[in-house]
C-alpha atoms as a printed R data frame, in Angstrom:
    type eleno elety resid chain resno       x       y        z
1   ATOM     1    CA   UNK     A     1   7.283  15.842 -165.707
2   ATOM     2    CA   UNK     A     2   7.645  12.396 -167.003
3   ATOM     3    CA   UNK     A     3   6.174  10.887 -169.781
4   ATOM     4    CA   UNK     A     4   6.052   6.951 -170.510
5   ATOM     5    CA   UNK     A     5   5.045   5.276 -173.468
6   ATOM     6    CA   UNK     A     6   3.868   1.456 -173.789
7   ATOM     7    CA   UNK     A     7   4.995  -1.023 -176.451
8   ATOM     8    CA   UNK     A     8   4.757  -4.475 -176.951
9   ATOM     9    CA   UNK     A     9   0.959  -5.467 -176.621
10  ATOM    10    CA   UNK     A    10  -1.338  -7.874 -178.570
11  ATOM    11    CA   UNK     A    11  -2.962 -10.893 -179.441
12  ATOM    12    CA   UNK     A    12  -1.208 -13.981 -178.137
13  ATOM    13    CA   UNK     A    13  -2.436 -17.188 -177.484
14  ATOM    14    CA   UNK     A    14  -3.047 -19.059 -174.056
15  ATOM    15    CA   UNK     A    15   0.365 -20.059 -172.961
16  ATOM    16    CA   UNK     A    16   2.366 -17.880 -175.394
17  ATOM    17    CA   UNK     A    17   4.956 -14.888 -174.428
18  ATOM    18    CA   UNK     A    18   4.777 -11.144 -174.956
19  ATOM    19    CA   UNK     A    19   7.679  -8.392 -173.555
20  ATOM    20    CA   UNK     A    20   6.320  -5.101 -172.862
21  ATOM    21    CA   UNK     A    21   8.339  -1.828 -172.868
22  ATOM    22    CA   UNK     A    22   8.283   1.130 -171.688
23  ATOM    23    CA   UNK     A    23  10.174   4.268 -172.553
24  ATOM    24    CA   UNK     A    24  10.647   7.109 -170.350
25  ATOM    25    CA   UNK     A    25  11.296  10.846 -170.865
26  ATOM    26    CA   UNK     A    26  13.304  13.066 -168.370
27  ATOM    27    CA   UNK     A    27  16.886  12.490 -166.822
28  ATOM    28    CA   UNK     A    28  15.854  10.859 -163.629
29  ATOM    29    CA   UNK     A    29  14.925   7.827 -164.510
30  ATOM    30    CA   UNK     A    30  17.619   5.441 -163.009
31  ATOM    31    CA   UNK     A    31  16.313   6.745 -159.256
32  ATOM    32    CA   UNK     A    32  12.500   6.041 -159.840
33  ATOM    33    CA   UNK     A    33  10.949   3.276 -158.830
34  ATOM    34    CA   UNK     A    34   8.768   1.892 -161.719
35  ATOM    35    CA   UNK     A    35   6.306  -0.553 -162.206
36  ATOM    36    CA   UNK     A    36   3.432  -2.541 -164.325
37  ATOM    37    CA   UNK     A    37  -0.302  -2.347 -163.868
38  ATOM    38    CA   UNK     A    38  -3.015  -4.106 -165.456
39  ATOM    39    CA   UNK     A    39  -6.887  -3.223 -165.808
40  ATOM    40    CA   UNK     A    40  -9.359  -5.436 -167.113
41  ATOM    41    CA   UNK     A    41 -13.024  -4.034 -168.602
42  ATOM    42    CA   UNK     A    42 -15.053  -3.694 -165.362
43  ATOM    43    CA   UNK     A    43 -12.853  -3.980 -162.769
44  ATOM    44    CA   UNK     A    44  -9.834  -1.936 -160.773
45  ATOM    45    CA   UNK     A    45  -6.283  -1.011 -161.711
46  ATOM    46    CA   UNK     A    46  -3.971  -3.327 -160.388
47  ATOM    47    CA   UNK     A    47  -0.436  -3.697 -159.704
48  ATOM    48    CA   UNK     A    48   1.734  -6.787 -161.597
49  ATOM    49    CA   UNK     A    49   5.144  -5.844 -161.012
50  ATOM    50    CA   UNK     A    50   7.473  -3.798 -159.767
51  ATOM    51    CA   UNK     A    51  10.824  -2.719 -159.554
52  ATOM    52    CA   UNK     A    52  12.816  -0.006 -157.297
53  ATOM    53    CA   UNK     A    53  15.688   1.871 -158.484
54  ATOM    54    CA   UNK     A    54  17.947  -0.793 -156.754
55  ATOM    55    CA   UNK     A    55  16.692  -3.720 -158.932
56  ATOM    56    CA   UNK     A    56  14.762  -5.455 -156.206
57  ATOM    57    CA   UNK     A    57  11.240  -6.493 -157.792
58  ATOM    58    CA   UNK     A    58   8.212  -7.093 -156.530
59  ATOM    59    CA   UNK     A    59   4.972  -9.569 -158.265
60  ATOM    60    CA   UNK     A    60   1.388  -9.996 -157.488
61  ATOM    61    CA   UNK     A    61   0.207 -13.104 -156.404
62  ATOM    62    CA   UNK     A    62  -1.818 -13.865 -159.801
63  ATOM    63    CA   UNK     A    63   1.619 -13.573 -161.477
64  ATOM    64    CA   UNK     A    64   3.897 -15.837 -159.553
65  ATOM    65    CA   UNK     A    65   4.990 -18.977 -160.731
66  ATOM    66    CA   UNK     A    66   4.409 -17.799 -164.200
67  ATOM    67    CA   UNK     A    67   6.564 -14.292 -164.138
68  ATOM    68    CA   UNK     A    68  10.588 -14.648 -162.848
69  ATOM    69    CA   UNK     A    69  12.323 -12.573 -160.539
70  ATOM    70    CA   UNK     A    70  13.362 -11.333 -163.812
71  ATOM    71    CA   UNK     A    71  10.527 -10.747 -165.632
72  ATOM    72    CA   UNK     A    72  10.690  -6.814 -164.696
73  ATOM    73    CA   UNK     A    73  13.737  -5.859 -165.618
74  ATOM    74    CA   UNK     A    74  14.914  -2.197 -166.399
75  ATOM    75    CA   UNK     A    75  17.384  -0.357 -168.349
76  ATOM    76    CA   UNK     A    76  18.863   3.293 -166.810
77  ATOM    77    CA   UNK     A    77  20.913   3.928 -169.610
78  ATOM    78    CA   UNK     A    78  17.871   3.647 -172.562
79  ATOM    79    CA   UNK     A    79  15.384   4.734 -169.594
80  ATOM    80    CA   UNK     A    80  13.302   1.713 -170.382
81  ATOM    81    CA   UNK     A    81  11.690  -0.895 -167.966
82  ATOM    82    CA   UNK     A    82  10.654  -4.240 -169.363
83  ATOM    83    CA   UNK     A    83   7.926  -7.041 -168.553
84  ATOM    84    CA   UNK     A    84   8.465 -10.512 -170.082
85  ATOM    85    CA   UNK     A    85   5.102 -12.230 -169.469
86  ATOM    86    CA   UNK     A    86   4.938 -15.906 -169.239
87  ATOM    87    CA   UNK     A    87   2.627 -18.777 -169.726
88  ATOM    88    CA   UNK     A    88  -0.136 -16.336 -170.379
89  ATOM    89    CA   UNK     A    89  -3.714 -16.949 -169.790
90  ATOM    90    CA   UNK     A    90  -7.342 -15.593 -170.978
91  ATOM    91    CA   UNK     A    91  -7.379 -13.911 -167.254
92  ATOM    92    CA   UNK     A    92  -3.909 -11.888 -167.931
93  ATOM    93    CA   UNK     A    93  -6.020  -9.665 -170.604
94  ATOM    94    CA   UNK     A    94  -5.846  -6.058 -170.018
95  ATOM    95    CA   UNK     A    95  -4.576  -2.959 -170.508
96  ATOM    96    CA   UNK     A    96  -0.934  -2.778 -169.181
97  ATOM    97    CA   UNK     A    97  -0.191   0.549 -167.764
98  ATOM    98    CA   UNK     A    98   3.543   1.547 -166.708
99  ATOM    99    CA   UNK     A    99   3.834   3.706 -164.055
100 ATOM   100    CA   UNK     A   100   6.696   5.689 -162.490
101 ATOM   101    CA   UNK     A   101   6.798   6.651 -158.669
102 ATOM   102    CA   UNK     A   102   3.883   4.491 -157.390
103 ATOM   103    CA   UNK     A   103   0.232   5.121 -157.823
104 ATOM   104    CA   UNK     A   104   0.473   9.400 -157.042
105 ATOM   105    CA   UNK     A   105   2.904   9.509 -159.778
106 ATOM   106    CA   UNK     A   106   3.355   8.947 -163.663
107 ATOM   107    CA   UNK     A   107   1.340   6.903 -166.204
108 ATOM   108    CA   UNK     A   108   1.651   5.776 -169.261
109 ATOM   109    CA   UNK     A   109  -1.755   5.591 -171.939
110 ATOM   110    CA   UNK     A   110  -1.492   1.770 -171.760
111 ATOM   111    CA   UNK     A   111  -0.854  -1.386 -174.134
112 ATOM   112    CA   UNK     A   112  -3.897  -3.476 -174.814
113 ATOM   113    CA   UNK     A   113  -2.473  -7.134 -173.999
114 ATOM   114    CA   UNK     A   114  -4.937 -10.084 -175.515
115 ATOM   115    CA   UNK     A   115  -5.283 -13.804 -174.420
116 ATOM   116    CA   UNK     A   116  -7.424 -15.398 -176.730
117 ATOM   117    CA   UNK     A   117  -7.456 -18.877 -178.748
């Protein structure tokens, strides 16, 4: 079992920054792969980033040119994976979920993220 918790949401304004974390439980972290959805009122959970246990990462098109190829970023030794979110915009609000081992494995309860003048 594996339990991830969100941190890092809120109200920022069009253009600003926020870095989500999130903190895993259990000893295997450093093998999953792990990775950042998003899901806006109405519509379907979808994937933002990604990262395998090798480091390589892995964006959705709505994200690139704003997110790095370090924007996901994880840490094995404080079990904790990272999104640094860019240039924000109203369309980027939603409930960021982190997830461990893909879409059949482990969620977190989410981090409501704002973009709002």
């Amino acid at each position: 079992q594996v339990q991830l918790v969100e941190s890092g949401g809120g109200l920022v304004q069009p253009g600003g920054s926020l870095r989500l974390s999130c903190d895993a439980s259990g000893n295997r972290f450093s093998i999953y792969a792990m990775g950042w959805y998003r899901q806006a009122p109405g519509k379907q959970r979808d994937l933002v980033a990604n990262i395998t246990n090798a480091g390589s990462t892995n964006y959705a098109d709505s994200v690139k040119g704003r997110f790095t190829i370090s924007s996901i970023s994880r840490d094995n030794a404080k079990k904790t994976v990272y999104l640094q979110m860019n240039s924000l915009k109203p369309e980027d609000t939603a409930v960021y979920y982190c997830n461990a081992l893909g879409r059949v494995g482990y969620w977190g309860r989410g981090t409501q993220v704002t973009v709002s003048s």
